[in-house]
Every structure is written in C-alpha cells, then in structure tokens.
C-alpha positions as CSV (number, residue, x, y, z in Angstrom):
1,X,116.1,125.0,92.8
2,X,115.8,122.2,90.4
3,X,114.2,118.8,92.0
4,X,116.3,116.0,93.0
5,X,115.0,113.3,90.3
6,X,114.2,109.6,92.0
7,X,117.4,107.1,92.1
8,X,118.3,105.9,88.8
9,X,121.3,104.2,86.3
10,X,122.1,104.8,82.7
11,X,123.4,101.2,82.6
12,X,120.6,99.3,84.2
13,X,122.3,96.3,82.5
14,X,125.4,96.5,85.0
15,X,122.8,97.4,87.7
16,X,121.3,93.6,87.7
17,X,124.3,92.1,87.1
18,X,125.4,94.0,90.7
19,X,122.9,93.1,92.2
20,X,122.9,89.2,91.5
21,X,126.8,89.2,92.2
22,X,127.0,90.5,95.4
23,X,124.6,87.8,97.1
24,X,127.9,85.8,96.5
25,X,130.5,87.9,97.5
26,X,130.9,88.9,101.0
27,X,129.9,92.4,102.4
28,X,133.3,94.9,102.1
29,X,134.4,96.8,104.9
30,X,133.4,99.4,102.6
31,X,131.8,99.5,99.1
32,X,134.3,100.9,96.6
33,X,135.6,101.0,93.1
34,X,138.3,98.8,93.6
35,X,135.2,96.2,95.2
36,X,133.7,96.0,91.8
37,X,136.5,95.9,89.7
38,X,138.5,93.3,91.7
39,X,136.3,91.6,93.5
40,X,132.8,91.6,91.2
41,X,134.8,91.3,88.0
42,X,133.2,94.6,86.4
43,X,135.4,97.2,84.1
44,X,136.7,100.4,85.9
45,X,134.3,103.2,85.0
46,X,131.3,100.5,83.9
47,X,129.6,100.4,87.1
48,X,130.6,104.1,88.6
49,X,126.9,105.0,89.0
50,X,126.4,101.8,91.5
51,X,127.9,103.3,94.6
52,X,125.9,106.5,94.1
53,X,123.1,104.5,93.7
54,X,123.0,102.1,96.7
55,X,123.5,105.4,98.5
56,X,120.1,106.4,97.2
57,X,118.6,103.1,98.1
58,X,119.9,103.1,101.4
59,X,122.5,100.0,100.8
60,X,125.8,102.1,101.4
61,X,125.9,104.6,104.4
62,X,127.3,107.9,103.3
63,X,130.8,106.5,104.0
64,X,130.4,103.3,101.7
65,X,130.0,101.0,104.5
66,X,126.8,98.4,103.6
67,X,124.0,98.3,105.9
68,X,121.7,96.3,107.4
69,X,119.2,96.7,104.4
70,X,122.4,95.4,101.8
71,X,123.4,92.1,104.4
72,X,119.5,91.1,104.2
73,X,119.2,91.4,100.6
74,X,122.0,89.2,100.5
75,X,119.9,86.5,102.4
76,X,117.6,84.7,100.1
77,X,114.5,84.4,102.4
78,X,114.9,88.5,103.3
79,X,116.1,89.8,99.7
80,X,112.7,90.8,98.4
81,X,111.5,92.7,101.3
82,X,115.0,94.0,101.8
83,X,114.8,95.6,98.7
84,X,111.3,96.6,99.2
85,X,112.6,99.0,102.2
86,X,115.4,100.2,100.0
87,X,112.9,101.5,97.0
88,X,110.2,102.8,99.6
89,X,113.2,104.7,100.9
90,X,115.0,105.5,98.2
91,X,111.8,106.4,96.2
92,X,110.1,108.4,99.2
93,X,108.6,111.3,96.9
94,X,107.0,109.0,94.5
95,X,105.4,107.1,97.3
96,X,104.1,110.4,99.0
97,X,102.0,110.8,95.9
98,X,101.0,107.4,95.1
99,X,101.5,104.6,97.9
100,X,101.6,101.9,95.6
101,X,103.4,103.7,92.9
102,X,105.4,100.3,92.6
103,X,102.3,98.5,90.8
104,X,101.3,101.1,87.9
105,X,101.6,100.4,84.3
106,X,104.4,101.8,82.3
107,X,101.6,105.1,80.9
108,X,100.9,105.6,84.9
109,X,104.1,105.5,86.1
110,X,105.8,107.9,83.3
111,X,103.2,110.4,84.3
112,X,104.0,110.1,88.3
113,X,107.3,110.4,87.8
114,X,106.6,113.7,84.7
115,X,104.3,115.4,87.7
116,X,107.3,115.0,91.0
117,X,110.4,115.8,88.6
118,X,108.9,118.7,86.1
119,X,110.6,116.7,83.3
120,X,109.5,116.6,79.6
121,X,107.6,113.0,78.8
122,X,110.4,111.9,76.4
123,X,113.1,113.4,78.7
124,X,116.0,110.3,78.5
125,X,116.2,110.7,82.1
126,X,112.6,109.6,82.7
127,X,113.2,106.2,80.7
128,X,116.5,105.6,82.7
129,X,114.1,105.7,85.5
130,X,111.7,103.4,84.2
131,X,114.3,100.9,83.5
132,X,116.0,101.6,86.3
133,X,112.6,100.4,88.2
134,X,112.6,97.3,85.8
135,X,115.7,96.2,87.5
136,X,114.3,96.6,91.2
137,X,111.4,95.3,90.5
138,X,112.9,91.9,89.3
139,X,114.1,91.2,92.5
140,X,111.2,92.6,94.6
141,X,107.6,90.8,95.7
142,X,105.8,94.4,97.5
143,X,103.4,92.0,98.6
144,X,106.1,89.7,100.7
145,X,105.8,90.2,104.7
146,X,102.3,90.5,105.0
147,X,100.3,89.1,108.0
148,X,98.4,85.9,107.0
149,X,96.3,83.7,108.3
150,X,97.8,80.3,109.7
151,X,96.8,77.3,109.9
152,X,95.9,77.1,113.6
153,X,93.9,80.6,113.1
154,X,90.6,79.7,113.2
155,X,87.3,81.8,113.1
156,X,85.1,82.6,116.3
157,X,81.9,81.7,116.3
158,X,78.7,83.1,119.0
159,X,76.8,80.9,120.6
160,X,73.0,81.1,120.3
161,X,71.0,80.3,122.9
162,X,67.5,79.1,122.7
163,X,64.1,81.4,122.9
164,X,62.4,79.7,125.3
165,X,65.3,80.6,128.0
166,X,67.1,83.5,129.5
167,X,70.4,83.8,128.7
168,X,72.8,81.5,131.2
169,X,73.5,83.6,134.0
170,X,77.4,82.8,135.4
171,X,78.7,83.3,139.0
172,X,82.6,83.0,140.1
173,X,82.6,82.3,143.7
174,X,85.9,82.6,144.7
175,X,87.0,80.1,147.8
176,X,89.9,81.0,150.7
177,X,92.1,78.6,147.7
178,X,91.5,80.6,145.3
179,X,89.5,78.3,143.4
180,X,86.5,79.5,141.0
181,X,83.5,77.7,139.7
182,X,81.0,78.7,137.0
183,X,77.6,78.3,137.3
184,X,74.9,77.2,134.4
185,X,71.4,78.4,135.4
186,X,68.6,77.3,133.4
187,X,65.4,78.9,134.7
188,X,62.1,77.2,134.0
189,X,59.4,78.7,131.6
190,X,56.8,80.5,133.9
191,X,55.1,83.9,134.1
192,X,55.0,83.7,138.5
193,X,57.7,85.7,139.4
194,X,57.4,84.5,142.8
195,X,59.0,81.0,141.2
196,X,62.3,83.5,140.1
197,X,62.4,84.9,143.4
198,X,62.1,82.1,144.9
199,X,65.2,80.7,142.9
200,X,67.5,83.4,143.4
201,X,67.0,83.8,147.3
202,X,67.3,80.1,147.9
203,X,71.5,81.2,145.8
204,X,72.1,83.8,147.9
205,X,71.2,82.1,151.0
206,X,73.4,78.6,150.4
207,X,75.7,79.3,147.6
208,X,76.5,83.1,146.9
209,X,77.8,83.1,151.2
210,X,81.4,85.0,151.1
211,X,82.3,83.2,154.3
C-alpha cells in the first residue's frame, strides 16, 4: 500500500488567499463549495483542494463543520498557535521523525519528506509540499505559547550563614490559639559543652512546655 503523502495544494496561491479571507468572514454552518464561491469570492473549481485540505489540518470535521482549531485561527492573538496545532496534526509523520521538522532548510526538509513518502527528489508532488509549507508557515510563529519568565518572577537566592556559628536552629511552638512563633538561636563560640547543655535544658524546661 502506497503511503499517504503529508497535506498539500497544487494552488498554494488560492491557499493564502483562503486563509487570509476567512478571518473576515464568519465561520459556515459548514465549509462548502458554494462558501468559497459565494461568500469568499473564489472561482468554482479554483479552490476545490481547500476543503480536502482543512480536513487534513484538522480545520473541517469530516462533515465540513469548522472546529475549534478554524474559530481560533480566526482570532488574531490565537491564529499562529492555532495553526501550529493544525500542522503538528496534520503533519504527524513528519513530526515523528523530526520534532522540529517545521525549522529545516529547504535541502533538509526535501530529504524528510523523500525518506516518509518514498518519492523521487524532483517528484512535483514533493515541491507542492514544500510550497504548500511556505504558505503555513507564513501565518505560523512554532515558537508562540511558550512559558516565560514574568516580570514578578524573580530568582531565589540561599542564605549563607556565618562560620563562626551553627546554623540557626528554629522551633514552632504551637499555643491552645493556634498561634506559632519561630525562634533565632545564636549559640556562643565555645568548646565546653556543658555551656550547650546548659542552653538547651534551660529551652526545654521554660519554653519547649506543651502545656
């Protein structure tokens, strides 16, 4: 069985002109010939490979009707990683071999696409292809949606405490409210350990009490 080749358009021409156009017209109940020849202005039999297409890209549903992915692309601030979703989706074999397949050079990409479809190098499918991937890529930032640092993000930075002291020993003593303190302990330089026993008894005695 032959492979399925990746979405593509002989007329990538129409293809942007689609997809600029229908950010002003409203979503159809469903996505049709007579939508693009009456309502988009384009010549019956021009723009027949669109539907197909959209399909592919996962911008029709199988029954024409646009999705979720098609009414984000249509909003300005969600078009590019709309259409991001559509080409990962639409271009899923490609992306199993290379996950950024979307950033190679022209020589790259002709040989991804040559190595998942079995097609000869100056097959006219593999240059609809790469046009085809001209167009998307026009209206697509890959690099939109992720995380970044905000303003109010700020590094966190450790405390060092001095040599000459142990590190500040903290205690929650939890009253009958419910109330909690912290306690900074600061014990003196000295090699007696009586001195350290000393300290810690005189705690537990007046200040560690649970009753």
């Amino acid at each position: 069985m032959a492979k399925e080749f990746p979405p593509y358009v002989n007329a990538t021409g129409i293809l942007l002109q689609v997809f600029k156009k229908i950010k002003d017209a409203p979503p159809p109940p469903r996505f049709t010939q007579d939508f693009l020849t009456t309502k988009l202005g384009f010549k019956k039999g021009s723009a027949n490979a669109v539907i197909p297409f959209f399909k592919r890209i996962g911008f029709l549903g199988s029954d024409g009707v646009p999705t979720e992915l098609y009414k984000q692309f249509r909003n300005d601030s969600k078009a590019s990683s709309a259409l991001a979703e559509g080409i990962r989706f639409g271009y899923s074999d490609l992306y199993s071999r290379n996950e950024y397949f979307h950033n190679l050079e022209k020589e790259e990409l002709t040989g991804l696409i040559i190595e998942a479809t079995g097609t000869a190098k100056n097959s006219s499918t593999i240059k609809s292809i790469l046009r085809t991937l001209d167009v998307l890529r026009q209206f697509t930032d890959f690099e939109a949606g992720k995380a970044k640092v905000t303003k109010d993000e700020k590094p966190i930075s450790k405390s060092i405490q001095p040599e000459s002291k142990l590190p500040i020993q903290k205690q929650e003593i939890q009253s009958k409210l419910n109330l909690s303190y912290t306690i900074n302990l600061n014990l003196p330089e000295t090699s007696d350990i009586t001195v350290f026993d000393a300290i810690f008894k005189s705690l537990k005695e007046n200040l560690l009490k649970n009753d």
